[in-house]
C-alpha positions in Angstrom: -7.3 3.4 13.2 -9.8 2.1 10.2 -9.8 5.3 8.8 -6.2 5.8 8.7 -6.9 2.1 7.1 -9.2 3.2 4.7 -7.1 6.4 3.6 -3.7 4.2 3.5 -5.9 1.7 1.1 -7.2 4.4 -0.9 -3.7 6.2 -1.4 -2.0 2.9 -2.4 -4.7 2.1 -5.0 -4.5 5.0 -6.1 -0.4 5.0 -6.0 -0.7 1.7 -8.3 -3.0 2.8 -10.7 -1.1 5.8 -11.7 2.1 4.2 -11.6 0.8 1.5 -14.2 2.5 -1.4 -12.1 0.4 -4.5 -11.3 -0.5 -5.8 -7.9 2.0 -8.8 -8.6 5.0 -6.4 -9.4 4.7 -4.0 -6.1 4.3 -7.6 -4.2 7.6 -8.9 -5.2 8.6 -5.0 -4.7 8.3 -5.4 -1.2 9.1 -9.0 -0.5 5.5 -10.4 -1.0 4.8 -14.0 -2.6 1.1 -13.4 -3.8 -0.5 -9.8 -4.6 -3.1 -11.3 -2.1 -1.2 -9.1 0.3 -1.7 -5.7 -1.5 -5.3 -7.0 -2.2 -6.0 -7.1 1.1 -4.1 -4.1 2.2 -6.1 -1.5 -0.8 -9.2 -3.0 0.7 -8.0 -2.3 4.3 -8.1 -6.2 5.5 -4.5 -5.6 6.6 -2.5 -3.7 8.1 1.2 -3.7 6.7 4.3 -4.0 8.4 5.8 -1.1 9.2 9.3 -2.5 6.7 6.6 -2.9 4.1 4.6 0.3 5.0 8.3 1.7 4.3 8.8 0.4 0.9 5.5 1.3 -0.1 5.6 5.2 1.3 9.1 5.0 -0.8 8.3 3.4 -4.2 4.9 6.0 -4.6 6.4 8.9 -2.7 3.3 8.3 -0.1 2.4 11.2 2.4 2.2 9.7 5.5 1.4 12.7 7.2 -1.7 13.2 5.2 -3.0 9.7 5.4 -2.5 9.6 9.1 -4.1 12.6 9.7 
């Protein structure tokens, strides 16, 4: 499971980068208070619910597929 961790943070950093929208704005995307949250989830601290996970694999057009595997 920590490398499926790892790639998930990896992909959403990179996600956020390229989309040019802060930590702050995909928080309040997804029904987050603080960007703490995405913080913690890039750096593979946490795990995101799977409602969030949702959003997220949504707003960036994630693979899940080829972060899981």
């Amino acid at each position: 499971m920590k490398n499926e961790i790892e790639k998930f943070g990896m992909a959403l950093y990179n996600a956020i980068k390229d989309s040019n929208y802060s930590y702050a704005e995909v928080a309040a995307m997804i029904g987050l208070k603080s960007e703490r949250e995405i913080y913690n989830y890039i750096s593979g601290l946490k795990w995101p619910s799977n409602v969030r996970m949702l959003k997220l694999i949504q707003i960036f057009n994630l693979d899940i597929n080829s972060i899981l595997n």
